[in-house]
matplotlib code that plots the C-alpha trace (Angstrom):
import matplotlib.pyplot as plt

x = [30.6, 28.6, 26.5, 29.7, 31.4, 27.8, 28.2, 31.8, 30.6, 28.2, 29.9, 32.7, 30.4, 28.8, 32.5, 33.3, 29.7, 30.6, 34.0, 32.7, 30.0, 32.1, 35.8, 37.7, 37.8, 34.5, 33.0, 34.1, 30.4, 28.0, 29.7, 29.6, 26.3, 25.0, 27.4, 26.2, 22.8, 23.2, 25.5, 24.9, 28.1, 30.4, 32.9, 33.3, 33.5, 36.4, 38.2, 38.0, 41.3, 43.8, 46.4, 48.3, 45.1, 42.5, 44.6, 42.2, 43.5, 40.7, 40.7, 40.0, 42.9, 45.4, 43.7, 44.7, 48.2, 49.2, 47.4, 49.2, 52.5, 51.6, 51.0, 54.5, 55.9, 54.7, 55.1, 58.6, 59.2, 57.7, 54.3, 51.4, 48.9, 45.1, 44.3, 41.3, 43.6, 41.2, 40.2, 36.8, 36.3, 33.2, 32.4, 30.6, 34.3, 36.3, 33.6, 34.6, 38.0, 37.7, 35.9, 39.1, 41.3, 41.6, 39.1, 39.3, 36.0, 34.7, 38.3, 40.8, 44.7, 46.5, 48.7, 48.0, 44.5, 45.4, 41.9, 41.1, 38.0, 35.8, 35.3, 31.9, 31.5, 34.7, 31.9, 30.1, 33.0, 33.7, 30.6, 31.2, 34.7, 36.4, 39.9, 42.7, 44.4, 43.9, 45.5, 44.0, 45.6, 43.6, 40.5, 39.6, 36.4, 34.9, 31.9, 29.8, 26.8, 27.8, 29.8, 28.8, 31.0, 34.5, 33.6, 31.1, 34.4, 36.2, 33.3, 33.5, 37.1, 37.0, 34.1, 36.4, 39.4, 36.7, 36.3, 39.6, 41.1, 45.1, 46.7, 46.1, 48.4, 48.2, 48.8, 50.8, 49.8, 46.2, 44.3, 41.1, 43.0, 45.6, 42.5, 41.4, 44.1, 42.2, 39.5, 41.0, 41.5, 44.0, 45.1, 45.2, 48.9, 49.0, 52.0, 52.2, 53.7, 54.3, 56.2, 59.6, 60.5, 62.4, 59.0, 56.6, 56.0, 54.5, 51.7, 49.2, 48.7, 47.5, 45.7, 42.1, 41.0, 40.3, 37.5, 38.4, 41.2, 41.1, 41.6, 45.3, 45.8, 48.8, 50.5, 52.6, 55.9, 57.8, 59.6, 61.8, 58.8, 57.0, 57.7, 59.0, 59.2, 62.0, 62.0, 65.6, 63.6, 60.2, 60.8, 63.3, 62.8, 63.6, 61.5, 63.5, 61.9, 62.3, 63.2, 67.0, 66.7, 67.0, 64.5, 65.7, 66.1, 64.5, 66.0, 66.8, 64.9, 63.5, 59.5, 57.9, 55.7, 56.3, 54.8, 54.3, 51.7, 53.2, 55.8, 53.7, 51.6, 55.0, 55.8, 52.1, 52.9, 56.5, 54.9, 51.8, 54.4, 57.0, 54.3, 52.9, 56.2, 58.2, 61.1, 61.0, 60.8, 64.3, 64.9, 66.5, 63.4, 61.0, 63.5, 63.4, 59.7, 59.4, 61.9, 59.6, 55.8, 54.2, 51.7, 48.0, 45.9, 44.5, 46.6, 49.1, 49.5, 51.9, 50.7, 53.5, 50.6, 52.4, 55.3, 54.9, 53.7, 49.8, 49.7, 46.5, 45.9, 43.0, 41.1, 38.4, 38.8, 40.2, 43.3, 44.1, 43.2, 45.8, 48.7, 48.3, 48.5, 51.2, 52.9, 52.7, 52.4, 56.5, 56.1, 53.7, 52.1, 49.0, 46.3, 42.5, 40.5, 37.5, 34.7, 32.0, 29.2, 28.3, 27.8, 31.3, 32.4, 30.1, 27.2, 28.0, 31.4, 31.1, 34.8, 35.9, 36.1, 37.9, 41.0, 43.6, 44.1, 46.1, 49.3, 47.7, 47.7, 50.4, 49.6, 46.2, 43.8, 43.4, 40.0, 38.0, 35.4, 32.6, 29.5, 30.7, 32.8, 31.4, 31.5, 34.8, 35.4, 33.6, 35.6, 39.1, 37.9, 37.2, 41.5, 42.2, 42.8, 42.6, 40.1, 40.7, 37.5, 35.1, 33.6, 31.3, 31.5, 34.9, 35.4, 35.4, 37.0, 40.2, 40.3, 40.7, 43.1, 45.2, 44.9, 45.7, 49.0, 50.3, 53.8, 53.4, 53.6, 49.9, 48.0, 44.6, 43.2, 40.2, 37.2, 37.0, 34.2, 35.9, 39.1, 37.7, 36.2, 39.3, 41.5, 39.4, 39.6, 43.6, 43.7, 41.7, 43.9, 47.4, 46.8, 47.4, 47.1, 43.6, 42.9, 44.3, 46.8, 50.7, 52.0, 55.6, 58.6, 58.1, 54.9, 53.5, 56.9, 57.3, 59.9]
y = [-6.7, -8.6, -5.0, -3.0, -5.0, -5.2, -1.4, -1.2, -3.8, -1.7, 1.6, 0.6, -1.1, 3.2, 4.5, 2.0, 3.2, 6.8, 6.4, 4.5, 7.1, 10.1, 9.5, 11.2, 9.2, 8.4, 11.4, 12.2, 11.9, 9.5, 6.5, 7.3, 8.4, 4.7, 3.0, 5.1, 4.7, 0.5, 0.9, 4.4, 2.9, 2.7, 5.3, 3.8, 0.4, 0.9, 2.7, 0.7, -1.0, 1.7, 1.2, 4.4, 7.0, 9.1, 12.5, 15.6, 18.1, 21.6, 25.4, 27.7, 27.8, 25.6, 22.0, 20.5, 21.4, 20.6, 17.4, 16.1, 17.5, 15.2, 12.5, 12.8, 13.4, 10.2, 8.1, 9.0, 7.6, 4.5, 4.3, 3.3, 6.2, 6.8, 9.9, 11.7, 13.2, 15.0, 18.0, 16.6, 17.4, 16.1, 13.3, 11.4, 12.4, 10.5, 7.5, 7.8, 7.6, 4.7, 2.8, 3.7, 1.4, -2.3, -2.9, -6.5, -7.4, -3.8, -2.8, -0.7, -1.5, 1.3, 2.5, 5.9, 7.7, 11.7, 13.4, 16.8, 17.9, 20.7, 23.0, 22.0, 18.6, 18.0, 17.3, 15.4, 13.0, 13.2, 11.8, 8.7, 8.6, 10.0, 11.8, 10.5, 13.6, 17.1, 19.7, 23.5, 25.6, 29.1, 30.4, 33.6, 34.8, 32.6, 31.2, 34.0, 31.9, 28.9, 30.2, 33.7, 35.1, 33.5, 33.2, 30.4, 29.2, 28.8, 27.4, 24.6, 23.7, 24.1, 21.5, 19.3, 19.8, 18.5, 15.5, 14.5, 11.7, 12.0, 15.0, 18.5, 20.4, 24.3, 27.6, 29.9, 32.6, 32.2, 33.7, 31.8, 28.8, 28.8, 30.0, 26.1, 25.4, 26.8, 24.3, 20.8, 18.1, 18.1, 14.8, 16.3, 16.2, 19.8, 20.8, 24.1, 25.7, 29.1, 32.0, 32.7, 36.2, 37.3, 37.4, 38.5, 41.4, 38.9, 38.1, 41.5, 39.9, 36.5, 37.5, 38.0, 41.1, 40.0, 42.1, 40.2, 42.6, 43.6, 39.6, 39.5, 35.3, 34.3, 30.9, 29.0, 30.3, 28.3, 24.4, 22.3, 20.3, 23.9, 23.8, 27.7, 28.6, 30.1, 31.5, 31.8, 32.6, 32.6, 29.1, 27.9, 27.3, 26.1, 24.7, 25.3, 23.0, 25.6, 29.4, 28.5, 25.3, 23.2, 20.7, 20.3, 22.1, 20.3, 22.2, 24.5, 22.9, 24.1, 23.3, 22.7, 25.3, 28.7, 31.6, 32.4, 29.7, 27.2, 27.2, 27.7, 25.0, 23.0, 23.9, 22.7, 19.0, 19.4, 19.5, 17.7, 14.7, 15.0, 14.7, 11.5, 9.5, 10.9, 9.4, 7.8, 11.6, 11.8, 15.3, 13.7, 12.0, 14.9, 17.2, 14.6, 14.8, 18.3, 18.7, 16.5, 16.8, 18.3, 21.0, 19.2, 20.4, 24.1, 25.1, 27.3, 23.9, 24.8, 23.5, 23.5, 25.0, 25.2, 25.6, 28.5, 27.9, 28.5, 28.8, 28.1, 29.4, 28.9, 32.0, 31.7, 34.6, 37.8, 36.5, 33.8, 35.9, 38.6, 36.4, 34.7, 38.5, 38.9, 35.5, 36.1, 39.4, 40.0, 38.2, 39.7, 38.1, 37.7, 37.0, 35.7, 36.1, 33.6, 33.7, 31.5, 31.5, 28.1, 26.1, 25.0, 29.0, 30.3, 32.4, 36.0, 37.0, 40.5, 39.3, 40.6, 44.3, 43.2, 42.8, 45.3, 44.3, 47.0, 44.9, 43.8, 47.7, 48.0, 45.1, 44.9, 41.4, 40.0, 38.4, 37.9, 35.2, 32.8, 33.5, 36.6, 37.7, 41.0, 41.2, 41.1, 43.1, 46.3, 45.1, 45.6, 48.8, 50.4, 49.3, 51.1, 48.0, 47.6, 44.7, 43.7, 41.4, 39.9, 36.7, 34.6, 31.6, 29.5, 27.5, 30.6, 32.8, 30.3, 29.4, 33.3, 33.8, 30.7, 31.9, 35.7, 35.3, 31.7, 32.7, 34.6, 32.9, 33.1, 32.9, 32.1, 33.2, 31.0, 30.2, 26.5, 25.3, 27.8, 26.0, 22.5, 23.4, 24.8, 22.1, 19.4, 21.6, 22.3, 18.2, 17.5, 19.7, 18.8, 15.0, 16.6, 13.7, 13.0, 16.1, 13.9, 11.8, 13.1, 14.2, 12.8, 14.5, 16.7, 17.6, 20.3, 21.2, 24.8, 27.1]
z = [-19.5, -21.9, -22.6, -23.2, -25.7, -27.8, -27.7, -28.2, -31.4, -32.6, -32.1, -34.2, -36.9, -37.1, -37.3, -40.0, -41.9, -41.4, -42.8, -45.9, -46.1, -46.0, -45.8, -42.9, -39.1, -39.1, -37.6, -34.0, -32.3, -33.2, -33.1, -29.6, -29.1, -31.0, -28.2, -25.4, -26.0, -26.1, -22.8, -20.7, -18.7, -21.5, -20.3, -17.0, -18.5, -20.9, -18.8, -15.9, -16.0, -16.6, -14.3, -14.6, -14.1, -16.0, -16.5, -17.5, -19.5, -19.5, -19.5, -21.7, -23.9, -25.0, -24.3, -27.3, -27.9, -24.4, -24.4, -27.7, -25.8, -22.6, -24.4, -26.2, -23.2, -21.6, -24.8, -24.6, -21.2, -22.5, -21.5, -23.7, -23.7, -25.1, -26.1, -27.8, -30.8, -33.4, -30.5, -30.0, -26.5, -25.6, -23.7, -26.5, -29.1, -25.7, -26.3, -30.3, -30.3, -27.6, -30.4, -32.7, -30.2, -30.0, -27.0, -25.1, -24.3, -24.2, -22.4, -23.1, -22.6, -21.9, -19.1, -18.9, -20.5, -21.4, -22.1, -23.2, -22.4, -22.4, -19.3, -19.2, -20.4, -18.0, -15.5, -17.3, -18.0, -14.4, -13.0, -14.7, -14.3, -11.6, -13.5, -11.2, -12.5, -13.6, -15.5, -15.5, -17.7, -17.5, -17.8, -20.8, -21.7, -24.5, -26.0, -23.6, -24.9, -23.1, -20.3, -19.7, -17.8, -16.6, -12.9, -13.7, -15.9, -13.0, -10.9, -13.6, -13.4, -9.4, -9.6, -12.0, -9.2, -6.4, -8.2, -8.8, -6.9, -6.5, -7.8, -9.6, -12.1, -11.8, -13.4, -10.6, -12.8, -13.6, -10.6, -11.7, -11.7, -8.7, -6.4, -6.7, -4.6, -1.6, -2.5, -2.6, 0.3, 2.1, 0.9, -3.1, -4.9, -6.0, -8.9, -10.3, -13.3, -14.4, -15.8, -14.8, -13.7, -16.3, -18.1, -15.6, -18.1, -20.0, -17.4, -18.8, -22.4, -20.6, -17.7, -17.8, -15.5, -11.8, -10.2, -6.8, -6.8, -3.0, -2.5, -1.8, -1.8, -3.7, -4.2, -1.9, -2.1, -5.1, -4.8, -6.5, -8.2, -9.3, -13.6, -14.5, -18.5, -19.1, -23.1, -25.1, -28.2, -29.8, -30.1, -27.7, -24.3, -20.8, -18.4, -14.9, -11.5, -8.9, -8.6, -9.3, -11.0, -8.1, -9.1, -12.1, -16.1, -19.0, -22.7, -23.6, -26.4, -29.8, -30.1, -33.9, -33.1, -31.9, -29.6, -25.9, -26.2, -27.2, -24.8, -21.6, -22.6, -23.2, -19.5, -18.2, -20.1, -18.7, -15.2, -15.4, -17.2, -14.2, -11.7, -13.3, -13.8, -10.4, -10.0, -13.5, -15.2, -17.6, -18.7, -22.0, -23.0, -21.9, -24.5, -27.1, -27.2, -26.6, -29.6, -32.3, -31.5, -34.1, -33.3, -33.7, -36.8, -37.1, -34.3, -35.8, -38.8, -41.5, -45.2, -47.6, -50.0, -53.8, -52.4, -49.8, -46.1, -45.6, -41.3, -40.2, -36.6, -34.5, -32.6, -30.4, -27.5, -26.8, -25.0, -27.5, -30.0, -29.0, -27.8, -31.7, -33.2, -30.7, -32.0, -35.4, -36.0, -36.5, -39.6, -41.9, -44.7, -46.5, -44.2, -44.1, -41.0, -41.3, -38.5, -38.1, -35.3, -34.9, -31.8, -31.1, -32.1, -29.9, -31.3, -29.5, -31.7, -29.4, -28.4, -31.5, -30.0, -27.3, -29.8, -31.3, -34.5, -35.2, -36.1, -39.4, -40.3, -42.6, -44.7, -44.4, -44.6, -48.3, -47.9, -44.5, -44.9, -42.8, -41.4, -39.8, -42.3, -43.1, -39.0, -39.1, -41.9, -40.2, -36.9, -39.0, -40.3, -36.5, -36.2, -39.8, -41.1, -45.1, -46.3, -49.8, -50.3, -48.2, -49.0, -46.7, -48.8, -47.2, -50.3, -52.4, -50.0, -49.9, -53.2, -54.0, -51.5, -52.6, -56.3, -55.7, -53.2, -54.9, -54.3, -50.6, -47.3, -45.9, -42.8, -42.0, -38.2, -38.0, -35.6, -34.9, -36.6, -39.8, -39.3, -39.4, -43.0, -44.6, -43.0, -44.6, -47.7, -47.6, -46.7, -50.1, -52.3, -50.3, -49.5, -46.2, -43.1, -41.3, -38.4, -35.5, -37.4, -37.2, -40.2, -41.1, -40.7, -43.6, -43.9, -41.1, -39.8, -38.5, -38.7]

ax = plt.figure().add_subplot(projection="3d")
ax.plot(x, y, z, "-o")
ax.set_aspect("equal")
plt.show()
């Protein structure tokens, strides 16, 4: 005990130096690596007395909108939740924004943790705290460098599954993901969410290809408690418990942020939230929350940006790649496609051949920038695609493309480590809010 709060001391004394140092939330690692070094239990030791559970959120895809959703979700039933808000999916960034809280002796006081984590470092997290919980959205091709190929992805999140202790959240429609069912005790909670029919069509632009296709296992045929999306709109949805409803309909309801995405991973928190809280789920509140989270930073973030929205859209994979082209492309505008190849990015950007980019034909890509950007700029021109400039710098490139379309809506695809530059960038010139910090009302809102 005594150990943990010196770390917990000292931890917070490094985030306070890092913020003084450079401004921003203190950095989202080391202050965790200083109070894991002084206490290698930390983890296990601050989140020792959380009553509620240890919820994971992982998969390829989608981790930290759908966290942010969950934890609105649950918020708005009235529990008290800890989160890792700034997308820092690491075990040490978990340690960090621990140190952000106001620990009691070392311990946290929360009801209910909500965690998103990284496929990989899911593991890690899980061998010194068992998750009580888990939610597994999908798995896509990405970061081949880490992951190589999406079998091993899988292997990862059935490993997470196998050390779960009470209950698993599933995607019906993910057949890397509802496989793991196969693999659980007996004793495990399973929920599932999905696609309703009316969309099956849907399912191609989502699904990564199955080699296992002479494997015919499907899902148990559906219940009241399985979660269905049900879309009115790009934006407005439905999420319906059972095949008919007979569970249960939360909306129709209109979400900040819009796109096939967006709304299954509404459906996932919609599940994941109604397993948690049982009896006590209220479809009013779940709507409420649904209705007024604002999507996290980066992740398709409006910036009112002198006057006209700037969207900035993260891109990481093939499939999230194409559903975001898919999202967005029925509003064209000017666009910048940034690619780095860092660490977090992933260092093989092969993926980018995997995409039809053919949707940004007609109007073509202003600038395309980052480490990769002449990459992408030979990718585009394989799809016809006109490329006005190309400029590897990221300050230059967005300060052109700011100055050259002032009064046209814009949009920036981005790789992550690309996004978290121009973010910090657009923050500086907009007074825009912290990355992990909810904007108000005004600021951030989507169409």
């Amino acid at each position: 005990m005594l150990k943990t709060a010196v770390a917990a001391f000292a931890g917070k004394a490094a985030r306070r130096a890092a913020r003084l140092r450079g401004g921003g939330s203190g950095g989202s690692a080391l202050p965790g690596l200083v109070a894991e070094k002084i206490d290698p239990g930390f983890l296990a030791h601050a989140l020792g007395d959380v009553p509620g559970g240890i919820v994971v959120v992982s998969g390829t895809n989608g981790k930290t909108t759908t966290t942010k959703m969950l934890v609105a979700l649950l918020r708005a039933h009235g529990q008290t939740v800890f989160t890792n808000p700034t997308g820092s999916n690491f075990t040490r960034g978990v340690i960090s924004a621990l140190l952000a809280e106001p620990l009691q002796r070392g311990r946290l006081r929360a009801d209910i943790a909500v965690l998103e984590l990284d496929e990989a470092h899911a593991l890690h997290f899980a061998r010194a705290v068992a998750p009580t919980h888990a939610l597994l959205l999908n798995v896509a091709r990405d970061q081949l460098d880490r992951f190589a190929e999406i079998d091993h992805t899988a292997g990862l999140l059935t490993q997470l599954a196998g050390m779960t202790t009470q209950g698993v959240v599933l995607n019906r429609d993910d057949p890397f993901v509802n496989r793991i069912a196969t693999t659980v005790g007996s004793g495990m909670d399973i929920a599932w969410f999905g696609l309703d029919a009316s969309i099956a069509d849907r399912l191609g632009e989502l699904q990564e290809h199955d080699s296992r296709g002479g494997d015919a296992w499907q899902p148990p045929a559906l219940t009241a408690r399985d979660a269905l999306l049900r879309p009115v709109d790009e934006q407005q949805l439905s999420v319906v418990f059972g095949e008919q409803g007979e569970g249960g309909t939360v909306g129709p309801v209109e979400l900040r942020q819009r796109g096939l995405a967006a709304m299954i991973n509404a459906t996932a928190a919609t599940a994941t939230a109604r397993a948690l809280l049982g009896d006590g789920f209220r479809a009013e509140a779940a709507e409420q929350a649904l209705r007024t989270v604002a999507p996290p930073f980066g992740r398709g973030e409006v910036v009112d940006a002198d006057g006209t929205p700037l969207e900035l859209v993260l891109v990481k994979n093939p499939a999230g790649f194409t559903v975001a082209l898919g999202t967005y492309g029925s509003s064209p505008v000017a666009t910048m496609v940034a690619i780095n190849d860092d660490y977090a990015d992933g260092r093989d950007v092969s993926w980018l051949y995997d995409v039809s980019f053919e949707s940004l034909r007609d109007k073509g890509v202003a600038v395309t920038s980052g480490v990769r950007g002449w990459d992408m700029a030979l990718r585009l021109q394989y799809d016809d695609v006109p490329v006005a400039a190309t400029e590897v710098d990221l300050a230059k490139a967005l300060e052109r493309f700011l100055a050259n379309h002032r009064d046209e809506p814009k949009r920036i695809f981005c790789t992550y480590t690309a996004m978290l530059a121009l973010r910090r960038m657009l923050g500086e010139r907009y007074d825009l809010p912290e990355m992990g910090v909810d904007a108000d009302e005004t600021q951030g809102a989507q169409r």
